[in-house]
N, CA, C, O and CB atoms as a CASP TS submission, in Angstrom:
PFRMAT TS
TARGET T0000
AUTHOR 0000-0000-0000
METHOD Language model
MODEL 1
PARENT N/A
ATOM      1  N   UNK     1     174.376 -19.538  60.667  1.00  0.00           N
ATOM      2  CA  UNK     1     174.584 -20.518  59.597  1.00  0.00           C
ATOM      3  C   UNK     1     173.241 -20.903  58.958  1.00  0.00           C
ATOM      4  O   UNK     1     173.108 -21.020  57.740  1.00  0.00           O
ATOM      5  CB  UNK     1     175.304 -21.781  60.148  1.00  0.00           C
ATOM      6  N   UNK     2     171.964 -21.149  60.111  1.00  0.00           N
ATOM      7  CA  UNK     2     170.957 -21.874  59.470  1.00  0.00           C
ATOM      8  C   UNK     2     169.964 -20.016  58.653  1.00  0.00           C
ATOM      9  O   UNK     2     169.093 -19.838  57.801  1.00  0.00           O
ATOM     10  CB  UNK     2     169.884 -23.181  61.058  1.00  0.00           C
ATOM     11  N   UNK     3     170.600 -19.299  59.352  1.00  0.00           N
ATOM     12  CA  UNK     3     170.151 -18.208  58.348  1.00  0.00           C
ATOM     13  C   UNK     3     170.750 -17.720  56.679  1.00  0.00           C
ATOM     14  O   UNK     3     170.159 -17.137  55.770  1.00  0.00           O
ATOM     15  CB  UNK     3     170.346 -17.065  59.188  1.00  0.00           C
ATOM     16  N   UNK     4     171.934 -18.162  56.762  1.00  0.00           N
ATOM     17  CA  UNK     4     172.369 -18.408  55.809  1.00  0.00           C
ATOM     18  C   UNK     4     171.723 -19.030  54.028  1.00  0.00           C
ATOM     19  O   UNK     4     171.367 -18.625  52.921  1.00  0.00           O
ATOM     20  CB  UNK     4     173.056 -19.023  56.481  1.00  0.00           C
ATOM     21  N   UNK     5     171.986 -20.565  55.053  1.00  0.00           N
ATOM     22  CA  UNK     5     171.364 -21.458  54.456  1.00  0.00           C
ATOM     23  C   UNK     5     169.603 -20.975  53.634  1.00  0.00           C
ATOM     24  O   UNK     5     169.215 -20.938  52.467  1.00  0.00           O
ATOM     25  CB  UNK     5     171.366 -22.541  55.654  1.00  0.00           C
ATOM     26  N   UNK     6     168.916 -20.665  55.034  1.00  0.00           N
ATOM     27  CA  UNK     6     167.608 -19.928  54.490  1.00  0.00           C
ATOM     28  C   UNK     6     167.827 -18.970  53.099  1.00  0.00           C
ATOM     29  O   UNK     6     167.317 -19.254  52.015  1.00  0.00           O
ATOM     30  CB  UNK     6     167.040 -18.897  55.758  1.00  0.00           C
ATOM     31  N   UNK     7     168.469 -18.080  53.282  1.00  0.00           N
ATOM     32  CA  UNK     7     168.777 -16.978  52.063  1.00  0.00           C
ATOM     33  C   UNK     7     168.722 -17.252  50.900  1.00  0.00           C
ATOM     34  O   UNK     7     167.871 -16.896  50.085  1.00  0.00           O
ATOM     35  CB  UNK     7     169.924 -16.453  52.013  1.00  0.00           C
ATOM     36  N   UNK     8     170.014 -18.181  50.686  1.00  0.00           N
ATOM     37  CA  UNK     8     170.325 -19.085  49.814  1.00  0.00           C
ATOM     38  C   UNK     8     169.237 -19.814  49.246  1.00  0.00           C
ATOM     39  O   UNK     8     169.025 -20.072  48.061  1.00  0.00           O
ATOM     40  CB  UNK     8     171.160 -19.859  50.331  1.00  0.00           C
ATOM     41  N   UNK     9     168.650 -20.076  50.154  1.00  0.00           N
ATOM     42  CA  UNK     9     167.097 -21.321  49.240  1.00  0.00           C
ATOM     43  C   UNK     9     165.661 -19.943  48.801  1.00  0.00           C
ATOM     44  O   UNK     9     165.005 -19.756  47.777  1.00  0.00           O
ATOM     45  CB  UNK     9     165.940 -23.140  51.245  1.00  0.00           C
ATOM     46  N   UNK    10     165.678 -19.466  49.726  1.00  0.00           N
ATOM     47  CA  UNK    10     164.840 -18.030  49.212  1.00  0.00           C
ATOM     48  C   UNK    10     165.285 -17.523  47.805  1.00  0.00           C
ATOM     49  O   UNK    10     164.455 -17.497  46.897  1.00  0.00           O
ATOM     50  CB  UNK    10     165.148 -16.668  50.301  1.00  0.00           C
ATOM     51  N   UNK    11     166.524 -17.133  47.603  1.00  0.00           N
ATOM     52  CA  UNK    11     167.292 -16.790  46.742  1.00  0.00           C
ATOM     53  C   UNK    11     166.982 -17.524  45.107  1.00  0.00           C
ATOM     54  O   UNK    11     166.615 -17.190  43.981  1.00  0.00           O
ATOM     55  CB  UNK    11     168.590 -17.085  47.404  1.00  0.00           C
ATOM     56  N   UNK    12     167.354 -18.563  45.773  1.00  0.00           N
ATOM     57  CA  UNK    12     166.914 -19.581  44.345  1.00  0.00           C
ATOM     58  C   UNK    12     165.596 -19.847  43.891  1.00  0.00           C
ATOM     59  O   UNK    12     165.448 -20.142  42.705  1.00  0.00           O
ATOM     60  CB  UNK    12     167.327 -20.996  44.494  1.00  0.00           C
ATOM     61  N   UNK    13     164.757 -19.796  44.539  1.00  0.00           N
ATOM     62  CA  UNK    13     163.498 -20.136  44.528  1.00  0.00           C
ATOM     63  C   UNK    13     162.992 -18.285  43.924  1.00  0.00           C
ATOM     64  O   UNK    13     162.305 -18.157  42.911  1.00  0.00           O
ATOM     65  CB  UNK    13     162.926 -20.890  46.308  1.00  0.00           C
ATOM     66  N   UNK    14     163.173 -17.821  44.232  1.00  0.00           N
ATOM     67  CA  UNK    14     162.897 -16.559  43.828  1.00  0.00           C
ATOM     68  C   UNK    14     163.400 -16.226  42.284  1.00  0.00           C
ATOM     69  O   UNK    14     162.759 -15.565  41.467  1.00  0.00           O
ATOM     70  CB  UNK    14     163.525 -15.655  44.857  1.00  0.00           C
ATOM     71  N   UNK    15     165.046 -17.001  42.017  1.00  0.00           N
ATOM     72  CA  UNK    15     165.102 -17.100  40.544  1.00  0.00           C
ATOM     73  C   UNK    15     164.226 -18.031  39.792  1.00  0.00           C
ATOM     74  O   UNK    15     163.695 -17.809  38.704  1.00  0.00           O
ATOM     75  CB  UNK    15     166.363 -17.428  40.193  1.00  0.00           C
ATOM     76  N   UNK    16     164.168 -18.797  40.310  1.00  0.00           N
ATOM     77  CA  UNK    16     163.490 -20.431  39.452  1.00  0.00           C
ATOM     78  C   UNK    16     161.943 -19.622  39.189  1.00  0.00           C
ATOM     79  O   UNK    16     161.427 -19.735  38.077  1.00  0.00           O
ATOM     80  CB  UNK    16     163.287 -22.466  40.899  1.00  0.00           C
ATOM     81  N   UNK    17     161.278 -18.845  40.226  1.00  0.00           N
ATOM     82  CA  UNK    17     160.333 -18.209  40.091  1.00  0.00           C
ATOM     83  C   UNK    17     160.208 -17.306  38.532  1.00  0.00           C
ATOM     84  O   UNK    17     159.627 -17.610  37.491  1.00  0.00           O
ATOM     85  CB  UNK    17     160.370 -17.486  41.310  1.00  0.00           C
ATOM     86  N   UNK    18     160.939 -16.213  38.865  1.00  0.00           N
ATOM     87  CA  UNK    18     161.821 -15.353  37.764  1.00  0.00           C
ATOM     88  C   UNK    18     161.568 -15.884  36.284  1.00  0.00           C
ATOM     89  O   UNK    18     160.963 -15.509  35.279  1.00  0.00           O
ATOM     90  CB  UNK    18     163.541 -15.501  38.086  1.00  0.00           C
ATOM     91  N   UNK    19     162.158 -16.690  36.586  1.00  0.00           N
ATOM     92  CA  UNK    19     162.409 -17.133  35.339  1.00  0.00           C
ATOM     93  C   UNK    19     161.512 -18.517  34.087  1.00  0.00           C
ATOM     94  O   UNK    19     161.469 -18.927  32.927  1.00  0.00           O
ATOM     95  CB  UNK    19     163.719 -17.471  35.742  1.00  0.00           C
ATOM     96  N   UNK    20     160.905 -18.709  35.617  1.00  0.00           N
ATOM     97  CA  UNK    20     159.229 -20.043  35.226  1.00  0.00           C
ATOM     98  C   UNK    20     158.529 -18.560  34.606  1.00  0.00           C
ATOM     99  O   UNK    20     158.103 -18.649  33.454  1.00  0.00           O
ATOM    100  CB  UNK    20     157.836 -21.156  37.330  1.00  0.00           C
ATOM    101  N   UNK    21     158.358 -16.941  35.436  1.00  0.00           N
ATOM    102  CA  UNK    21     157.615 -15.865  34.861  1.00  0.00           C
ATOM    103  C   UNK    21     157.706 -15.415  33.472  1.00  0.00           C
ATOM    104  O   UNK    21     156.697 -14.991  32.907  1.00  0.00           O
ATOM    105  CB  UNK    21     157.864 -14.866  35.538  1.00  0.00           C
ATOM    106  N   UNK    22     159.052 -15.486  32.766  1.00  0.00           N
ATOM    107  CA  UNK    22     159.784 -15.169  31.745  1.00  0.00           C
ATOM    108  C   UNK    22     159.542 -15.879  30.743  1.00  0.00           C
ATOM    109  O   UNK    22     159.345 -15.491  29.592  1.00  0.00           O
ATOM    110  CB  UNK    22     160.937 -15.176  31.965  1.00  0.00           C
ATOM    111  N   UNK    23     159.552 -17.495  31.354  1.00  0.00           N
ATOM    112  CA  UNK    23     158.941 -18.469  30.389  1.00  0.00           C
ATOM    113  C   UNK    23     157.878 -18.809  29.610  1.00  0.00           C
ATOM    114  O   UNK    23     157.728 -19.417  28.550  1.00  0.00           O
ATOM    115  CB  UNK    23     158.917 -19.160  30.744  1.00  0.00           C
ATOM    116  N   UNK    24     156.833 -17.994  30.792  1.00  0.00           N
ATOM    117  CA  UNK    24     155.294 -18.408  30.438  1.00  0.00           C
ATOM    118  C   UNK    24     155.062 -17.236  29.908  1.00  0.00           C
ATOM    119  O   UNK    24     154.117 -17.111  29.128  1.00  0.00           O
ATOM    120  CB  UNK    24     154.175 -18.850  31.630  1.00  0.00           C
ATOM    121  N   UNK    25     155.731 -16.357  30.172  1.00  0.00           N
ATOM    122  CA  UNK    25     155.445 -15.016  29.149  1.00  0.00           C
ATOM    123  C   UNK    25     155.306 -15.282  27.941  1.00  0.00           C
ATOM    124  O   UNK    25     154.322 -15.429  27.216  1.00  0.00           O
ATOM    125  CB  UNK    25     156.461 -13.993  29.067  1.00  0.00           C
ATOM    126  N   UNK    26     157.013 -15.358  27.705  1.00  0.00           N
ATOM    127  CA  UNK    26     157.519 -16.092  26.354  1.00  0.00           C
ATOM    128  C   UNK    26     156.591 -16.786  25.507  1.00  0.00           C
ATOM    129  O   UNK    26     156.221 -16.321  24.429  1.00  0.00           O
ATOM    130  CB  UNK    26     158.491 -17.114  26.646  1.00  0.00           C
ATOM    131  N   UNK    27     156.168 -17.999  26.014  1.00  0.00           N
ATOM    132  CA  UNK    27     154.970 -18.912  25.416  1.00  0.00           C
ATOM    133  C   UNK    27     153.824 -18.333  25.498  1.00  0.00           C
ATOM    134  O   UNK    27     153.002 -18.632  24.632  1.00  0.00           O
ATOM    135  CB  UNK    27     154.750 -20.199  26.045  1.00  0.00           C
ATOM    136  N   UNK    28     153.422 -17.304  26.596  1.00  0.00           N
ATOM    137  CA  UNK    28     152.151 -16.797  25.508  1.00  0.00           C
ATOM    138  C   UNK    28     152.202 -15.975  24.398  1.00  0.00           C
ATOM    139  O   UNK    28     151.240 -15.809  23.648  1.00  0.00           O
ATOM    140  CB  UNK    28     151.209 -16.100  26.114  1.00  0.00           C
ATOM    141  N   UNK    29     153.321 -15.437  24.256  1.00  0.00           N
ATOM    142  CA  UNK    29     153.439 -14.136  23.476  1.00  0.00           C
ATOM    143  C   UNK    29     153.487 -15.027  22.262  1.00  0.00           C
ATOM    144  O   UNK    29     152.912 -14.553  21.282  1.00  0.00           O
ATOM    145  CB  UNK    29     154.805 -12.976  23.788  1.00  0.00           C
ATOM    146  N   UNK    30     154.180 -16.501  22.063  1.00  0.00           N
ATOM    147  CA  UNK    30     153.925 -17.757  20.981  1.00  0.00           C
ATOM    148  C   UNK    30     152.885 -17.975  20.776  1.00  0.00           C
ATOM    149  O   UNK    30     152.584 -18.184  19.601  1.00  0.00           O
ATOM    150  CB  UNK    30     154.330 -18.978  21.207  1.00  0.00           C
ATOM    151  N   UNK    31     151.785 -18.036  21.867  1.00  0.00           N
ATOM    152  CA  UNK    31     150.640 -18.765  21.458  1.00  0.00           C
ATOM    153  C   UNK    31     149.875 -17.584  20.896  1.00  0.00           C
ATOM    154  O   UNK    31     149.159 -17.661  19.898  1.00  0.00           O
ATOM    155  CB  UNK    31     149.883 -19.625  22.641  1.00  0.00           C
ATOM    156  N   UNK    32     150.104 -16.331  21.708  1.00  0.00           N
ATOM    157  CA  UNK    32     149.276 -15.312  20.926  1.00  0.00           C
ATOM    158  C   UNK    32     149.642 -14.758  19.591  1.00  0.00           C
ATOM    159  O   UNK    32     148.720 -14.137  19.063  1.00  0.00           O
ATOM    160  CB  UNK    32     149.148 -14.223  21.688  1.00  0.00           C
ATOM    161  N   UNK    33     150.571 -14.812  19.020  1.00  0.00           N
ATOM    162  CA  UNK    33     151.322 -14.851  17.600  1.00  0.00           C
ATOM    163  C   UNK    33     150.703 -16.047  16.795  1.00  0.00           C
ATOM    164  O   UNK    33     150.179 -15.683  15.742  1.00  0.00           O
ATOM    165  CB  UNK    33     153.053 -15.091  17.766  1.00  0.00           C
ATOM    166  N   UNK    34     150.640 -17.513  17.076  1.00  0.00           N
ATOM    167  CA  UNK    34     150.036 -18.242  16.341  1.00  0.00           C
ATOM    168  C   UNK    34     148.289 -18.113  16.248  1.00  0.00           C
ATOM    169  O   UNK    34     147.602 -18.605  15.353  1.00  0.00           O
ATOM    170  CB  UNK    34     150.543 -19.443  16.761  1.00  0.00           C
ATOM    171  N   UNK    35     147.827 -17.377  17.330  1.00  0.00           N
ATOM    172  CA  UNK    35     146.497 -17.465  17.283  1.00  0.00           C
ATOM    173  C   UNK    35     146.134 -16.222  16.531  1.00  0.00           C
ATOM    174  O   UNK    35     144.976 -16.078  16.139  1.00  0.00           O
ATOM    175  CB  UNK    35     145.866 -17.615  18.645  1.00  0.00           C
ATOM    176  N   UNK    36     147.170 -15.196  16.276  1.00  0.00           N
ATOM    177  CA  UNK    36     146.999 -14.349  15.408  1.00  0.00           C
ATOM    178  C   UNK    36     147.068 -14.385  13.871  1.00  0.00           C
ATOM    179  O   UNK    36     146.631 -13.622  13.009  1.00  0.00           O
ATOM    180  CB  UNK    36     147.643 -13.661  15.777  1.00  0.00           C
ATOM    181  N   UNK    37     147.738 -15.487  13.825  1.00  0.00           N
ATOM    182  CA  UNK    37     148.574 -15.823  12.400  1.00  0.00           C
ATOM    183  C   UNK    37     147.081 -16.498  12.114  1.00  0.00           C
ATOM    184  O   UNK    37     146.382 -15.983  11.242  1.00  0.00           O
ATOM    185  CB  UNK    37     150.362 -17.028  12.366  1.00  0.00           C
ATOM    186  N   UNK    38     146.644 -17.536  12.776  1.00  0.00           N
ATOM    187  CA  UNK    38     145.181 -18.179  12.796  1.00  0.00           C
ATOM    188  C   UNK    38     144.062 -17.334  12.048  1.00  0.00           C
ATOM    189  O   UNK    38     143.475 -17.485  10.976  1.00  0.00           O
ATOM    190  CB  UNK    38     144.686 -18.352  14.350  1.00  0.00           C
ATOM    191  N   UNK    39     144.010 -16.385  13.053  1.00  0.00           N
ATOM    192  CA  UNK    39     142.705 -15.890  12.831  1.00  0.00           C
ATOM    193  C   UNK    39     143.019 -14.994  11.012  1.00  0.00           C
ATOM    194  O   UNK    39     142.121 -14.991  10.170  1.00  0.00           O
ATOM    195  CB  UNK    39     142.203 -14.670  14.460  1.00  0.00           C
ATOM    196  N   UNK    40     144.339 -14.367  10.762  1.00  0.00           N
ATOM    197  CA  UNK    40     144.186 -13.746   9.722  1.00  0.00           C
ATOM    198  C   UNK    40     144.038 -14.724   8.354  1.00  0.00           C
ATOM    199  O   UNK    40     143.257 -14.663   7.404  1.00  0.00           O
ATOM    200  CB  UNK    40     145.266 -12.832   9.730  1.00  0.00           C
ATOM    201  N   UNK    41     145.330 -15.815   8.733  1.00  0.00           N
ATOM    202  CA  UNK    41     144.780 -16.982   7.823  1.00  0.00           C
ATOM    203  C   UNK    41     143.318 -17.443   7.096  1.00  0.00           C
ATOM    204  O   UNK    41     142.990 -17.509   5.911  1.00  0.00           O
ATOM    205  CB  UNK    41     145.009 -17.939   8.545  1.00  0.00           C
ATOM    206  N   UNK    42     142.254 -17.866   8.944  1.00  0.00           N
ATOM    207  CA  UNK    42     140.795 -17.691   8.316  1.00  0.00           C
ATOM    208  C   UNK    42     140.219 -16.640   7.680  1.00  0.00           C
ATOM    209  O   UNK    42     139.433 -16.869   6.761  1.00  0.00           O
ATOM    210  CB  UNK    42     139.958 -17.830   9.136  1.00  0.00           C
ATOM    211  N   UNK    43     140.506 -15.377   8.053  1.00  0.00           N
ATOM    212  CA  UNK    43     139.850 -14.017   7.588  1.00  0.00           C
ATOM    213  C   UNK    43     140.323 -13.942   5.854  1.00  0.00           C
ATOM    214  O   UNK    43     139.685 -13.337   4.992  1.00  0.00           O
ATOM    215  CB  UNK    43     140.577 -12.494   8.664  1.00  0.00           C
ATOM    216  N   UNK    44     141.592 -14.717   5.634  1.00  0.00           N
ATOM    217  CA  UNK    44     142.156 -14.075   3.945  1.00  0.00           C
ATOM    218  C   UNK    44     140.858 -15.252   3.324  1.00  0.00           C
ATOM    219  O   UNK    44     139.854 -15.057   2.639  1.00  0.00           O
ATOM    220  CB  UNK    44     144.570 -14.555   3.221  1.00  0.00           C
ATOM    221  N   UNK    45     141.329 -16.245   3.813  1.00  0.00           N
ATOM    222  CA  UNK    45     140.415 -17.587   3.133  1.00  0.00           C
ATOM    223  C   UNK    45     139.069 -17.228   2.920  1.00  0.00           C
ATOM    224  O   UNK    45     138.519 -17.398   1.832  1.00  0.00           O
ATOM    225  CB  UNK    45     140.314 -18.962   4.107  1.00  0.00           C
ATOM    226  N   UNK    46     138.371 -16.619   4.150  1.00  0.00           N
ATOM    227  CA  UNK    46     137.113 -16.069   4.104  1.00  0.00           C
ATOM    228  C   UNK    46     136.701 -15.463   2.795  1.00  0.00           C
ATOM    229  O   UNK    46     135.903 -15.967   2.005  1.00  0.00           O
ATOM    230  CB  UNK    46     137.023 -15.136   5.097  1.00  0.00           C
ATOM    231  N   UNK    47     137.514 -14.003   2.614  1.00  0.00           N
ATOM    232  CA  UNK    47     137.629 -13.385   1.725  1.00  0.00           C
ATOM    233  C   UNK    47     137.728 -13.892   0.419  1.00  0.00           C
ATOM    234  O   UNK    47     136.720 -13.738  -0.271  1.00  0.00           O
ATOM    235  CB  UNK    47     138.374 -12.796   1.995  1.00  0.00           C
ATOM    236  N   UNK    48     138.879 -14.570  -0.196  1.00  0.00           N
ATOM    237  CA  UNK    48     138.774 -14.801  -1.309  1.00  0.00           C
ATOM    238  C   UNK    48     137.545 -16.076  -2.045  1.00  0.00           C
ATOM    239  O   UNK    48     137.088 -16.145  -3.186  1.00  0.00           O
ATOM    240  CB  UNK    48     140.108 -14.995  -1.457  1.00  0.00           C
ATOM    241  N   UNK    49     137.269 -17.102  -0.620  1.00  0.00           N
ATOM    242  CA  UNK    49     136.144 -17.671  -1.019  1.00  0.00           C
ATOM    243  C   UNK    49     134.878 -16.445  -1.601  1.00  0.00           C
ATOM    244  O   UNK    49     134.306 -16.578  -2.683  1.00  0.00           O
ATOM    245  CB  UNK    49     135.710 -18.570   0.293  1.00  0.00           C
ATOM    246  N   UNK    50     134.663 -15.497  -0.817  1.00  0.00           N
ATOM    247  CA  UNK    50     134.199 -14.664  -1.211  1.00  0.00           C
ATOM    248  C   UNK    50     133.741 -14.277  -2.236  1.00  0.00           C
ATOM    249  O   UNK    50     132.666 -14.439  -2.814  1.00  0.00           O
ATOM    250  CB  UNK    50     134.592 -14.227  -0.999  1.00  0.00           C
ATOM    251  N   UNK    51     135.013 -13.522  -2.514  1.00  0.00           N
ATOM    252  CA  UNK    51     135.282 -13.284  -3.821  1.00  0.00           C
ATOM    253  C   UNK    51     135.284 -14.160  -5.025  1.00  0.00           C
ATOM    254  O   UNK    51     135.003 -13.712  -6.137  1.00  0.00           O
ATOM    255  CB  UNK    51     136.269 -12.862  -3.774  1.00  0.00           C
ATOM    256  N   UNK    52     135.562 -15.264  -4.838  1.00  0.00           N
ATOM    257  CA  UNK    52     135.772 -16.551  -5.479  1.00  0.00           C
ATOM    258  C   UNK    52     133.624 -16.537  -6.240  1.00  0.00           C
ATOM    259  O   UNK    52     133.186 -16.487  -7.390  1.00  0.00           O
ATOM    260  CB  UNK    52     136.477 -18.186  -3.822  1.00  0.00           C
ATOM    261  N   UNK    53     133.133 -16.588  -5.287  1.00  0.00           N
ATOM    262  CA  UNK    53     131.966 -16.742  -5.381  1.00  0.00           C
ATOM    263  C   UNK    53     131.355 -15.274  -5.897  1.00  0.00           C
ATOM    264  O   UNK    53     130.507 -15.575  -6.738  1.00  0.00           O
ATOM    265  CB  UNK    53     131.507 -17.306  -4.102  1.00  0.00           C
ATOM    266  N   UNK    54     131.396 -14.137  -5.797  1.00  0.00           N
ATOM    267  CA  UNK    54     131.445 -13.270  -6.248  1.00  0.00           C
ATOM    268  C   UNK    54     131.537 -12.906  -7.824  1.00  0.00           C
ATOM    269  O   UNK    54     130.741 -12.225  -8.470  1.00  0.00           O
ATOM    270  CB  UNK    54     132.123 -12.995  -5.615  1.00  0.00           C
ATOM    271  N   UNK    55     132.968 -13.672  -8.361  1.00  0.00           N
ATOM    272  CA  UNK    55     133.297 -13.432  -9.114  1.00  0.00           C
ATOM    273  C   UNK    55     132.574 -14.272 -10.212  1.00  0.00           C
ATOM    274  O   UNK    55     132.236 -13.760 -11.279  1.00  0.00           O
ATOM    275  CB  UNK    55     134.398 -13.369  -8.887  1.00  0.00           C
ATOM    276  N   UNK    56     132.280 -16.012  -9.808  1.00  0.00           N
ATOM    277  CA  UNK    56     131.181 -16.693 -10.024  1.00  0.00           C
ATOM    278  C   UNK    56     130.436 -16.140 -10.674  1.00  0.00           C
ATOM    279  O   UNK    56     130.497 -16.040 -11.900  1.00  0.00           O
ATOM    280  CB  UNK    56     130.632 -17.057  -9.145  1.00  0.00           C
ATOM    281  N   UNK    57     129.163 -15.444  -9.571  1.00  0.00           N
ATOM    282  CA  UNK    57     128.000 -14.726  -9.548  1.00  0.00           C
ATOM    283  C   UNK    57     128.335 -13.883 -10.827  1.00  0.00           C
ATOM    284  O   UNK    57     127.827 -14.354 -11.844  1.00  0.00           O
ATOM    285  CB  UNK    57     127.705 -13.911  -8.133  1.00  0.00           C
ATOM    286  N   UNK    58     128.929 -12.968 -10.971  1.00  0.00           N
ATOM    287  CA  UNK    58     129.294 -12.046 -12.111  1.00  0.00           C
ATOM    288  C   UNK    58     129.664 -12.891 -13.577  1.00  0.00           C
ATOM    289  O   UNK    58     129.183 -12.531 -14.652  1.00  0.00           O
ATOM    290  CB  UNK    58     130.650 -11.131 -11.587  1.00  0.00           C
ATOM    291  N   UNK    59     130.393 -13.812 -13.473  1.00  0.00           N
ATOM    292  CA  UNK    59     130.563 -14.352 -14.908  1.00  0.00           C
ATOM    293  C   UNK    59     129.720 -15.116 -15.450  1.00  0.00           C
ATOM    294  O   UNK    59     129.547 -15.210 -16.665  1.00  0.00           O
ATOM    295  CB  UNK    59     131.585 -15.004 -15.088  1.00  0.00           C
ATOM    296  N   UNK    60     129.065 -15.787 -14.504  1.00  0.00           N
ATOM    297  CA  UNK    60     128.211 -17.255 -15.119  1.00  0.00           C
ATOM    298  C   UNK    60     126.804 -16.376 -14.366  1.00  0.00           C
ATOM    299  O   UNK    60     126.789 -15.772 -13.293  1.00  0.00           O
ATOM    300  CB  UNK    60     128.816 -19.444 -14.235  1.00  0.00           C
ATOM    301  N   UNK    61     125.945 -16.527 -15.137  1.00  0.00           N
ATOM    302  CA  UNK    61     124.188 -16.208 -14.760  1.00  0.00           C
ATOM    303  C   UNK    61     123.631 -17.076 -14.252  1.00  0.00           C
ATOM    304  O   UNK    61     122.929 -16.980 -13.245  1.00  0.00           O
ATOM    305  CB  UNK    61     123.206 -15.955 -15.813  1.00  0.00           C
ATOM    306  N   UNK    62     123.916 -18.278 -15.019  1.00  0.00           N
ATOM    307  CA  UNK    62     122.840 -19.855 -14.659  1.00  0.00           C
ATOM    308  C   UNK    62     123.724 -20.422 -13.288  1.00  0.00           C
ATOM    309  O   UNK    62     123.689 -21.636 -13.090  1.00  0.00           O
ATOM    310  CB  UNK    62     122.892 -21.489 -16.363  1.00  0.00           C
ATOM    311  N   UNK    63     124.468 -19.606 -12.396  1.00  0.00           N
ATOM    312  CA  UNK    63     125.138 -20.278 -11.166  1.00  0.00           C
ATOM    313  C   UNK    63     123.971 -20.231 -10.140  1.00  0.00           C
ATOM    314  O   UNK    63     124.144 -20.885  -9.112  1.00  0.00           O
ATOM    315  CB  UNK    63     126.584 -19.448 -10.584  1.00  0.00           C
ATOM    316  N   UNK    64     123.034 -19.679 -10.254  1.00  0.00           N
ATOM    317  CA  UNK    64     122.148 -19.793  -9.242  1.00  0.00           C
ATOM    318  C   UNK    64     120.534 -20.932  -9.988  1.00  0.00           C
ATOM    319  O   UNK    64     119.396 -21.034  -9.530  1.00  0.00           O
ATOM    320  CB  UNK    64     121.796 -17.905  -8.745  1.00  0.00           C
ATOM    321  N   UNK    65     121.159 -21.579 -11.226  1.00  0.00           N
ATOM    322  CA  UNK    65     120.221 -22.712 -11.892  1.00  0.00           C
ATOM    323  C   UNK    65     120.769 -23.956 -12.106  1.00  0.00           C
ATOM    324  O   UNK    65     120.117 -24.978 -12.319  1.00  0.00           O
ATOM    325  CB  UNK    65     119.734 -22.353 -13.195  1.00  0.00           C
ATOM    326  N   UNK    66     122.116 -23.858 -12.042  1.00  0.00           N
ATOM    327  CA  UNK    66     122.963 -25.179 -11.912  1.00  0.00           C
ATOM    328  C   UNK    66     123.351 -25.424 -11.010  1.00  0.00           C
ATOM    329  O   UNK    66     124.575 -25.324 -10.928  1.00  0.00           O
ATOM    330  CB  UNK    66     123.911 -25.380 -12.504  1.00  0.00           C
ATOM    331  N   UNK    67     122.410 -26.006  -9.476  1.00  0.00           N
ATOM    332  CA  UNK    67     122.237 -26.987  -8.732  1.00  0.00           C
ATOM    333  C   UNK    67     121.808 -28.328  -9.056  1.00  0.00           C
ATOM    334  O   UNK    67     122.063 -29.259  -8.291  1.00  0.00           O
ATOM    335  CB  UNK    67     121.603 -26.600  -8.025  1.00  0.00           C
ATOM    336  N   UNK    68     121.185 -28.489 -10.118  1.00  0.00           N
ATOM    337  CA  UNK    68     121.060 -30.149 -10.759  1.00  0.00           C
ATOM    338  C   UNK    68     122.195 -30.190 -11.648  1.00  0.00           C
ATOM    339  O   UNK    68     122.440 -31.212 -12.289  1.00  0.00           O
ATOM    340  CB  UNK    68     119.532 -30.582 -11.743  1.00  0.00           C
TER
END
């Protein structure tokens, strides 16, 4: 009986395990998706500031005399 009983709590504990594994998977595979979404976010912004300034540089001449 008290072997039983043992099984049974092994048993569960081995799902609850299971499935805490499944969970934290889950949430990293979230966190690594948002930290991906992150980093390309900064990288586009990067870029078009960039470009932004770039494009600056090319139209206007006096952008590097109009600091006062």
């Amino acid at each position: 009986m008290m072997m039983m009983m043992m099984m049974m709590i092994l048993i569960i504990i081995i799902i609850i395990m299971i499935l805490l594994m499944i969970g934290m998977i889950r949430m990293m595979i979230i966190i690594i998706k948002l930290i991906i979404i992150i980093i390309v976010v900064m990288i586009i912004f990067i870029i078009t500031v960039i470009i932004i300034k770039k494009q600056n540089l090319i139209s206007d001449p006096t952008y590097f005399f109009s600091n006062d």
